[in-house]
Every structure is written in C-alpha cells, then in structure tokens.
N, C-alpha and C positions, 0 to 999 in steps of 0.2 A: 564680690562675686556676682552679686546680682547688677549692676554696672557693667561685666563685660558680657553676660550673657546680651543685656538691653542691647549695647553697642552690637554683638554681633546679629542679633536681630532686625536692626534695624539696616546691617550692610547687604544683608539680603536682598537682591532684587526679585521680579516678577520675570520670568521667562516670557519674550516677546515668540509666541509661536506663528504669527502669522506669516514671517517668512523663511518658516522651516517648512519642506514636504514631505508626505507621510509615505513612507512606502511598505504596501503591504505584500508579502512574497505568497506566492499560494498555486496551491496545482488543483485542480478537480477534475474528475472525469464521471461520467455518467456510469453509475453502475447497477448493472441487472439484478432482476432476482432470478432467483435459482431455488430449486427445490429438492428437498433431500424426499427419499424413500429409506424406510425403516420398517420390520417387521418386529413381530410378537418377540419372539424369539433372542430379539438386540441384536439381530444385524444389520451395520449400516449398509445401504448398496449405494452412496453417492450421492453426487448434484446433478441432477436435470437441468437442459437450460430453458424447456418449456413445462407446463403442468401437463399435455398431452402426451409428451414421449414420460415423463416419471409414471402416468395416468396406466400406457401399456405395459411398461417394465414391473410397476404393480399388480396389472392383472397374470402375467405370467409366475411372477412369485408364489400371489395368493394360489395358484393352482398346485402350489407343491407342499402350501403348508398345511397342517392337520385343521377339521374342521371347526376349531374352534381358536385359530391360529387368524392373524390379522396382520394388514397393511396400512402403513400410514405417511400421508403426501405432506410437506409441511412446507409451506412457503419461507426459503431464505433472503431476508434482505441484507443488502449491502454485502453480502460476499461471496465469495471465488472459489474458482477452483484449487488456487494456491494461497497459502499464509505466509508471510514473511516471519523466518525466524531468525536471521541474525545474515552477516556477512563481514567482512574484510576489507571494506571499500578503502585504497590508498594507503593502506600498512603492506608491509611487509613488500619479498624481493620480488613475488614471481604476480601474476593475474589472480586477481582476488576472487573469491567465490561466496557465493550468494546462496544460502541455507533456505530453503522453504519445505511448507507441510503440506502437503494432497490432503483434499478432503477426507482421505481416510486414514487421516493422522501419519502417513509414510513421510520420513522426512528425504529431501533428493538436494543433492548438491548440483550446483548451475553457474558457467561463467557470465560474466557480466551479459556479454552478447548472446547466452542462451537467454537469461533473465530478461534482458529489453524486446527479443524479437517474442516471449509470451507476456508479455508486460500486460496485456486486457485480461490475462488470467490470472496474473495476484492482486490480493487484495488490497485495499486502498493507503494502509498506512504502509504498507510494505511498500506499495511502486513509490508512494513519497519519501518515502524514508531512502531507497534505490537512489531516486531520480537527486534530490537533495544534495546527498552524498557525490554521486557521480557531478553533478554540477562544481558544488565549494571544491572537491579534490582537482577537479579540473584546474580551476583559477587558480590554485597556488602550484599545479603543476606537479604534481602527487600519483598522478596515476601511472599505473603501466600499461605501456604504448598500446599493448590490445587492447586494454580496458580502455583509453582515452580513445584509440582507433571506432571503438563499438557504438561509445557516445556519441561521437561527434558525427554518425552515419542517422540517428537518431535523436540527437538534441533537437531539431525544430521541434516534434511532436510533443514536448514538451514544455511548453510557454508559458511563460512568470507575468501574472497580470498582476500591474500598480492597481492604487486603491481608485477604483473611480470610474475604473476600464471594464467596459461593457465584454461581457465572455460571449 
C-alpha cells in the first residue's frame, strides 16, 4: 500500500503556470451615497441623493412632529434606490422579470429592459448579478428575443475587464 501511494506521488507533476493567463471577470461602478431620513416616531421618508435636499425635507417633518419628537439624517453608503431581489433571467417561455425593493421595502416587478434603462439605481450586487446573467444567457443563446433585443441596445455599458486592465 504504501508503494503505490509513493508511486503515485511521485507521478505527480508541478503545474507549469507561466503559460496560462489569468482571466479575472468583474463589473464595478462608482456608487453614491445616499441619505436616509427617519423620525422619532419610525417612519422611514427614504434616500436623499444629497445631505442638503434630506437636510430640508427634514426640517419640514420636524415642523409637524410633537416637541419632543425628532429627525435623523444618516449617511448611506454603497446603496440604492433599488435592491435586487431575485429574477428569471433565461428560464422559462415568455420575457423574464426582475424582482427588486424600493427603499421602502415595496417590492416592484420590472422587465429586463425596464431593469437596464434604471440600472444606476439598483444596487451593486443586483446590477451584477443582472448584468452576469443577461451576458452567460446570452452566449448560450437562452434569452428571449426581448430580453436579448434589451441587452444588446446596452451591453457596451457593461465591460468585463481582464486582470491587469487599467479601469
């Protein structure tokens, strides 16, 4: 036993990596912050896309809540107006649809080409997860004609940098 463990140890090579190339797939986009407003009370009023417009929509609230009733501006990083919460991409017979969540947890159903044309307002893993999908379903040819017709009006905006490639 331990003779053919040795032998097969020894058939082992070293993988020569120096002439493989690494290819790394990745999307990124620059994403804002955003600021919610919230009162005493637990109501959420949303995202701001500046601190000065949440800043006034704050001081009109505080004018309505009782005086020991408050407002609070809270800086959001890294996300959107929309959440990605599931979709369809390349199953089934008809135009697939894209599930997301408004900032105040409403969930809204969206075709591909609604999803791509607010695509700076979902969040990050959503548009990759989106964009991902709509790409691999593509290459094998999977989509439905609208859903492929939507991409392909939009796929430049979406470029796959190798590893090494200056963004």
């Amino acid at each position: 036993m331990a003779t053919t463990q040795q032998s097969n140890r020894r058939s082992l090579r070293p993988i020569d990596r120096s002439s493989m190339t690494a290819t790394f797939v990745g999307y990124s986009e620059w994403r804002p912050t955003r600021y919610s407003v919230k009162d005493s009370e637990g109501h959420n009023y949303g995202l701001f896309t500046s601190h000065s417009k949440a800043s006034g929509f704050a001081d009109g609230v505080q004018t309505s809540l009782d005086h020991d009733g408050y407002v609070s501006i809270k800086a959001e990083r890294d996300t959107n107006f929309f959440a990605w919460h599931g979709d369809n991409i390349g199953f089934g017979d008809g135009p697939a649809i894209v599930i997301l969540r408004n900032e105040f947890g409403h969930q809204c159903l969206r075709s591909v080409r609604q999803a791509l044309a607010i695509a700076p307002m979902i969040d990050a893993y959503g548009l990759g997860r989106i964009v991902t999908a709509l790409r691999h379903m593509a290459s094998l040819d999977e989509l439905h004609p609208d859903d492929l017709a939507a991409w392909r009006e939009v796929e430049t905006e979406f470029p796959v940098f190798q590893r090494g490639e200056v963004l």
